[in-house]
C-alpha positions as CSV (number, residue, x, y, z in Angstrom):
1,X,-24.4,49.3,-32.3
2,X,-26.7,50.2,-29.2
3,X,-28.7,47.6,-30.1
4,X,-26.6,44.6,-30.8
5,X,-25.1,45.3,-27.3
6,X,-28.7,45.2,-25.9
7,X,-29.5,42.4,-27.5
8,X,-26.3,40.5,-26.1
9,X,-26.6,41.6,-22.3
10,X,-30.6,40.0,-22.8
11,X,-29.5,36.7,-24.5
12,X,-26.8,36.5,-21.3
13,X,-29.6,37.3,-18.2
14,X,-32.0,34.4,-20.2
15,X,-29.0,31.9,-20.2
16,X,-28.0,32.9,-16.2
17,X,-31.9,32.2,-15.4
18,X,-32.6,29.1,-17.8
19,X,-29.0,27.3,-15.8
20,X,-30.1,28.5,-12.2
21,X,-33.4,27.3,-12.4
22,X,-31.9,24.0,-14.1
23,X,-29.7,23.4,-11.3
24,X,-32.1,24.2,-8.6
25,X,-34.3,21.4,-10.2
26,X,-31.8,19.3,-10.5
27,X,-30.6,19.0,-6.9
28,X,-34.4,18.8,-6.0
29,X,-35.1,16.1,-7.8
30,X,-31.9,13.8,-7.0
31,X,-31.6,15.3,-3.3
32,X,-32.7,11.8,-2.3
33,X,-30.7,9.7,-5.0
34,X,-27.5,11.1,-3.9
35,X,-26.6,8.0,-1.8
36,X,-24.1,6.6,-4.5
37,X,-21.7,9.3,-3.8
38,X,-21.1,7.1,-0.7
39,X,-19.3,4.8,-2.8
40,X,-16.7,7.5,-3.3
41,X,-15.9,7.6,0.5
42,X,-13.7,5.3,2.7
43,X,-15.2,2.2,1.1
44,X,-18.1,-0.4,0.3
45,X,-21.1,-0.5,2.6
46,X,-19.9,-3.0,4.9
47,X,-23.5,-4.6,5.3
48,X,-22.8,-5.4,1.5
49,X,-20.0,-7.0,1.3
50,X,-20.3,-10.3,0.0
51,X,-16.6,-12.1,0.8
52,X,-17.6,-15.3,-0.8
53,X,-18.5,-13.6,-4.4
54,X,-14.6,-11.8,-4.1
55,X,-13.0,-14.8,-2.8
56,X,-14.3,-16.5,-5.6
57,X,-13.5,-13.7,-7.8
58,X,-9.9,-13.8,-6.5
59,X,-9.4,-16.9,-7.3
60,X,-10.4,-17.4,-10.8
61,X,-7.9,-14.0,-11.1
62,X,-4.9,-15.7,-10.2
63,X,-5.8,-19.1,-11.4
64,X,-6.1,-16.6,-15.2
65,X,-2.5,-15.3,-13.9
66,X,-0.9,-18.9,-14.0
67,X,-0.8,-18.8,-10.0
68,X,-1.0,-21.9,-8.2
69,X,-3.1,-21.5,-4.6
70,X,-5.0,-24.1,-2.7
71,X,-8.2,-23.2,-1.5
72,X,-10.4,-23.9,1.2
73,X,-14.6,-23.4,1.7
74,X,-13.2,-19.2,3.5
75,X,-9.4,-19.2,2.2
76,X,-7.5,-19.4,-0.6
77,X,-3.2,-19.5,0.1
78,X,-0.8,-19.2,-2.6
79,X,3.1,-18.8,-2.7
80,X,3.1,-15.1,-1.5
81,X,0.3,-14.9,0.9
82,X,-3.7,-15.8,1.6
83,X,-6.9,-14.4,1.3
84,X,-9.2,-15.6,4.1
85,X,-13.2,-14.6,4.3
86,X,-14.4,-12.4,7.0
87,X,-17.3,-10.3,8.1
88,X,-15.9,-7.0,7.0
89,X,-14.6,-8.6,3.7
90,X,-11.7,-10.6,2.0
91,X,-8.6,-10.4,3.9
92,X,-5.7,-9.8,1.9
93,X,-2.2,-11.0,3.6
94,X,1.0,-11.2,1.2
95,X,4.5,-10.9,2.3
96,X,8.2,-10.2,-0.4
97,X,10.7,-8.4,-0.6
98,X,10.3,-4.6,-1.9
99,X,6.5,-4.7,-2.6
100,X,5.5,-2.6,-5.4
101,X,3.4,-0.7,-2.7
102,X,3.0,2.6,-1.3
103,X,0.3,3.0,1.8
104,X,-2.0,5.2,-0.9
105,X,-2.9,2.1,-2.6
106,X,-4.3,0.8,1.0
107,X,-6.8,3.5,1.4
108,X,-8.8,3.6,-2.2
109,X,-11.9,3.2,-2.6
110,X,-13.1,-0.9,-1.6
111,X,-10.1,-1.5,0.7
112,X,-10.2,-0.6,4.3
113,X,-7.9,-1.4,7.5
114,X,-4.4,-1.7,5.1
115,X,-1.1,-1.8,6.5
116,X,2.0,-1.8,5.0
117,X,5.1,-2.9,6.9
118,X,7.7,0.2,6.9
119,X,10.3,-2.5,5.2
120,X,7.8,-3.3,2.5
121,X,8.2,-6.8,3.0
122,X,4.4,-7.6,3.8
123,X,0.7,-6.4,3.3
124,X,-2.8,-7.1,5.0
125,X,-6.2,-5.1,3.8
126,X,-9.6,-6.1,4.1
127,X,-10.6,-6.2,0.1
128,X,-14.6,-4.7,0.2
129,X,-15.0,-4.3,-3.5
130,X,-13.6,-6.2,-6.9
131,X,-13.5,-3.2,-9.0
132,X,-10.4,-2.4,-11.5
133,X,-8.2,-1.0,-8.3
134,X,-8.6,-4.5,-6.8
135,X,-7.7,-5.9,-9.3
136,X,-4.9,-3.6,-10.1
137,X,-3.9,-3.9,-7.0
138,X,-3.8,-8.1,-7.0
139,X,-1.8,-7.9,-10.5
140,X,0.9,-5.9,-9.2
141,X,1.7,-8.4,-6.6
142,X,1.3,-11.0,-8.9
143,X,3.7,-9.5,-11.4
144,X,6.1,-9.0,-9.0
145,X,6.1,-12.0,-6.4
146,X,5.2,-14.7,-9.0
């Protein structure tokens, strides 16, 4: 019996080791690749941002969702709002009645600057990413002001 406990309590101090000296490695060897965690902060990298690509991306997104818009070489307007290029992003400006919106949904990850009128009757956010939230967030409108 004295032995099989012994044996136990030394299998448990070679794990603890084996894991500490794994994890200590492991943060010294990705202390410098740690920069995508960024992405999980208060948005895209503004020097990335590439408003054409999402404008473009919009577009074919609610041209798929049977919405009609008319579209410029920086702006795209459609029956519920526009989305206009600028140099932080895609501004995103839709007005309705009783959005299906809560200000939460302004402040994920690849929007930034969001407001949403206290009525719910209208929306502007600078769009920085087109990631499934974006595009979440454009189908809701869709489904309800279309």
């Amino acid at each position: 019996m004295a032995g099989t406990l012994f044996k136990v309590h030394y299998e448990v101090i070679i794990v603890a080791e084996k894991v500490g000296r794994g994890l200590d490695h492991l943060i010294e060897q990705n202390t410098t690749e740690l920069e995508f965690l960024s992405a999980y902060g208060s948005g895209a990298i503004e020097s990335d941002v590439d408003a054409n690509s999402l404008l473009d991306a919009l577009a074919r997104f609610l041209k798929a969702g049977k919405v009609k818009t008319e579209a410029s070489d920086k702006q795209i307007t459609f029956s519920f709002g526009s989305a206009t290029m600028t140099d932080k992003g895609l501004l995103i400006q839709c007005n309705g009645d009783n959005l299906p919106l809560v200000d939460s949904d302004l402040t994920q990850v690849g929007f930034v600057e969001g407001t949403l009128s206290k009525d719910r009757t209208s929306v502007t956010v600078i769009m920085q990413n087109w990631d499934y939230e974006q595009r979440r967030f454009v189908e809701r409108l869709v489904e309800h002001l279309n």
